[in-house]
C-alpha positions in Angstrom: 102.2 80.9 99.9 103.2 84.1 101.7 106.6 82.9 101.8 106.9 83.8 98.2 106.7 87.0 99.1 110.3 86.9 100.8 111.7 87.0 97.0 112.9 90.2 95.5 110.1 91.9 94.2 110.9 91.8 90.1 112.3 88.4 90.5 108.5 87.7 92.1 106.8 89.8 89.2 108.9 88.2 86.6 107.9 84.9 87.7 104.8 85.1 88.2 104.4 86.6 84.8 106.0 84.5 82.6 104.8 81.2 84.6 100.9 82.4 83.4 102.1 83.0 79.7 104.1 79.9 79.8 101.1 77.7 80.8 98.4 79.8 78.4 100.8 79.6 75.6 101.5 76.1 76.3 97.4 75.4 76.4 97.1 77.6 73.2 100.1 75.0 71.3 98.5 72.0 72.5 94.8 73.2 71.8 95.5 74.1 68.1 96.9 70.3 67.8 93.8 69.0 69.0 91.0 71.9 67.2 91.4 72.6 63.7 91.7 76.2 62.9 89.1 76.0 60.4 86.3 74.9 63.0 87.7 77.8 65.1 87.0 80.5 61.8 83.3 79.6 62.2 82.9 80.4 65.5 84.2 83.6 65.8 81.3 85.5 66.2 80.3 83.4 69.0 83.2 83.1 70.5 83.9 87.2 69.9 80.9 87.8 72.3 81.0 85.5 74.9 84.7 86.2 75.3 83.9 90.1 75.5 80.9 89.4 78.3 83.1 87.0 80.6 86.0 90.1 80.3 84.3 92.4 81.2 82.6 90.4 83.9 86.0 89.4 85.2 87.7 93.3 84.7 84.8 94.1 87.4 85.8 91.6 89.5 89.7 92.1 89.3 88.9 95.7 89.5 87.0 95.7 93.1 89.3 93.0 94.2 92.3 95.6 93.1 90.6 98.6 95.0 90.2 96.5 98.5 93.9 95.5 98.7 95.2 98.9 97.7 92.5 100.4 100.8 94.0 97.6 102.8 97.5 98.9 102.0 96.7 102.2 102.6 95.0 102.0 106.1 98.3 100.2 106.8 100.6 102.7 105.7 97.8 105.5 107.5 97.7 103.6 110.8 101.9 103.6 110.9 102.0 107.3 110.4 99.2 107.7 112.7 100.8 105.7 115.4 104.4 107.5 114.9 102.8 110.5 115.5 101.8 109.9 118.3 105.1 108.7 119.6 106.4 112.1 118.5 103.7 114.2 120.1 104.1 112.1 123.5 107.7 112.8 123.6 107.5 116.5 122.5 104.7 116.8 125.5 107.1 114.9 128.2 108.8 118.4 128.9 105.8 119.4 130.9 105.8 115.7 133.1 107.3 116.0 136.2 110.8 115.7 136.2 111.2 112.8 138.8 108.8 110.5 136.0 110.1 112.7 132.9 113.2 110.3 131.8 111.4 107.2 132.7 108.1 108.3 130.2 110.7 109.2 127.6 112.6 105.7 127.8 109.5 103.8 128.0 108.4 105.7 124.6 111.7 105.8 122.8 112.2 101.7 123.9 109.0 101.2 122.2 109.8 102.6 119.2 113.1 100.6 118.5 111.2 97.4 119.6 108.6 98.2 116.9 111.3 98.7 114.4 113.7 96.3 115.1 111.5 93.4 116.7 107.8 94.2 115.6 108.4 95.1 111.7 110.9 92.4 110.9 108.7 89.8 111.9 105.7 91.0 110.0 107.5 91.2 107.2 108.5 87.8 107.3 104.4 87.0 108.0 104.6 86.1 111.4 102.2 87.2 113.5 102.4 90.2 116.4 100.9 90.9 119.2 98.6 93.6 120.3 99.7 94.2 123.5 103.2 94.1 123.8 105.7 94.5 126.7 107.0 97.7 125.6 103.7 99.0 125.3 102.6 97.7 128.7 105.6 100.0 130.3 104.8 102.9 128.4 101.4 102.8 129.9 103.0 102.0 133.7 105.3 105.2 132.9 102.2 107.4 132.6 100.3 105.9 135.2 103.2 106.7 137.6 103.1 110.1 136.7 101.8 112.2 139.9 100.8 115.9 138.4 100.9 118.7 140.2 100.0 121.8 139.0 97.4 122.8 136.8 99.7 122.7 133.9 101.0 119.5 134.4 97.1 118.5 134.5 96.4 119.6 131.8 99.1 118.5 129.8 98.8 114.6 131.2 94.8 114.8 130.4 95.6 115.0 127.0 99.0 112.5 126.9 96.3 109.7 128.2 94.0 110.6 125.5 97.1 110.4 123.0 98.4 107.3 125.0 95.1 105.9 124.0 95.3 106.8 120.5 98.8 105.2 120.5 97.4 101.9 121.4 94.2 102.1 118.7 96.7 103.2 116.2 98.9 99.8 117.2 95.7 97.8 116.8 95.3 99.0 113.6 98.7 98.5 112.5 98.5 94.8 113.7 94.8 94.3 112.2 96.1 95.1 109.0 99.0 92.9 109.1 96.4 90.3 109.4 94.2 91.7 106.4 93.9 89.1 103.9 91.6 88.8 100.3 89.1 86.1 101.0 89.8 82.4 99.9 87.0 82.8 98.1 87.6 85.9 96.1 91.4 83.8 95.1 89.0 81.3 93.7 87.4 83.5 91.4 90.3 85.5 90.6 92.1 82.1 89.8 89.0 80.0 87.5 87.7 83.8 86.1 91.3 84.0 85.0 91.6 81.0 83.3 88.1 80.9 81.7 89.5 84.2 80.4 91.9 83.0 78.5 90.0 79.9 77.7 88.0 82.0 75.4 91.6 83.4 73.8 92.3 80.1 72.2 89.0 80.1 70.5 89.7 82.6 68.1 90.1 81.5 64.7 93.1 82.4 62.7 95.5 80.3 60.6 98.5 82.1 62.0 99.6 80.6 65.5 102.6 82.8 65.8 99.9 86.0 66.1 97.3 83.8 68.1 100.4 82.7 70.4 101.4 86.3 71.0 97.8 87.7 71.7 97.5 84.9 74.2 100.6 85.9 75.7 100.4 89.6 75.8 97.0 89.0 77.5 98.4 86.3 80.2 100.9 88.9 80.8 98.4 91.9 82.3 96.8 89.0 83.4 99.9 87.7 85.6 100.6 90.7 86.4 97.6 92.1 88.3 97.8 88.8 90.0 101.3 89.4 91.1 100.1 92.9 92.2 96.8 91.5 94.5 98.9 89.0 96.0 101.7 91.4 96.8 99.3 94.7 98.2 97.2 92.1 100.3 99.6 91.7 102.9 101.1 95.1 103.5 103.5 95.0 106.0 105.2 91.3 104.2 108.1 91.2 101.7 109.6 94.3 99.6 106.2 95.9 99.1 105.9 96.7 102.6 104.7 99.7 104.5 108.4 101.5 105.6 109.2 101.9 108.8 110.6 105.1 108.2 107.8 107.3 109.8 109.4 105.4 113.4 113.1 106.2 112.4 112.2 109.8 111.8 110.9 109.9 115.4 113.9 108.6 116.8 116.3 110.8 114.8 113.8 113.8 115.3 114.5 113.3 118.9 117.9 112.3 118.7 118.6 115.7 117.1 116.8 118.2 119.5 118.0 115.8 122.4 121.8 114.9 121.8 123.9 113.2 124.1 126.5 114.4 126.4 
């Protein structure tokens, strides 16, 4: 189903939307045909408070539900900027690498980068999966460990680039880790049957006018459709148009290109 999330966002939304109020509306039409309206007006009270316990029972759920994917999202969108920035603090610290290793670090770094936005990014948006190691970042790390210091403030300056090397790489599994994040099958289970035991207690309201109970049914499948389309959309972060940018990458690169034009 993750394909679906190739669409165009509204189109997605919209479809999603009006394919749960076409199919609760649609129950409602054929439900009235088969339950007379008058059998329904002497339940309401009944009905009334068993339909406000199982909402607010199912709010909770599509509320915690809401809050995990929007954490997932945002580690996602925190573990991007984090790994960025360390790209641009490893290239702002090459000027104090040995000049015979200098260009060949900075390659290895700014290489990475495009790879992660041209090659990495693309295909996670499209759902496929990436690795955590990857070449690039394999000859960034043989850059570095070429490096031969010398004096005490080249040192001291490559202590830390391997400490921020290393937070490059953690950053990446992060960023890959939560390209994989995912809402349990189970939770979609509950999600899907709480849903629609939801707005099996909307047709149990008793009124003689179906235009009203049709569009209190349909309002409510609407935010229901809705919040849906939203879970499924923020629970894979880095697939389709509600994806983490890859802006914070391109900002290194034209941060760099900037203080370091080209003959």
């Amino acid at each position: 189903m993750i394909w679906l999330l190739q669409m165009p966002a509204p189109l997605l939304g919209f479809l999603a939307v009006g394919l749960v109020v076409g199919l609760s509306v649609g129950g409602l039409l054929i439900f009235r045909k088969l339950v007379s309206h008058t059998r329904l007006e002497n339940s309401n009270v009944v009905s009334g408070q068993v339909f406000q316990l199982a909402g607010v029972l199912y709010a909770v759920l599509v509320a915690f539900v809401v809050v995990v994917v929007w954490e997932q999202f945002g580690d996602a969108e925190d573990a991007t900027q984090a790994e960025a920035s360390a790209i641009a603090e490893l290239l702002r610290d090459s000027t104090a690498i040995p000049a015979v290793s200098r260009d060949v670090v900075r390659q290895s770094l700014i290489a990475y980068t495009r790879d992660v936005i041209d090659d990495e990014l693309p295909r996670m948006r499209r759902g496929e999966t990436v690795e955590e190691e990857s070449g690039p970042m394999s000859e960034v790390w043989s850059a570095y460990l070429s490096v031969q210091p010398q004096s005490r403030n080249e040192i001291a300056f490559f202590d830390h680039d391997i400490v921020k090397l290393n937070d490059l790489s953690a950053n990446r599994k992060m960023r890959v880790s939560a390209g994989d994040a995912a809402v349990p099958g189970e939770l979609w289970v509950l999600l899907i049957g709480g849903g629609m035991v939801v707005m099996a207690f909307t047709f149990l309201f008793g009124t003689r006018d179906v235009v009203l109970h049709a569009c209190a049914v349909g309002l409510t499948a609407g935010l229901m459709g809705f919040v849906i389309y939203l879970i499924f959309a923020l629970e894979h972060p880095f697939v389709g148009a509600l994806s983490v940018s890859p802006s914070p990458y391109v900002n290194v690169l034209q941060t760099w290109a900037h203080q370091h034009p080209t003959p």
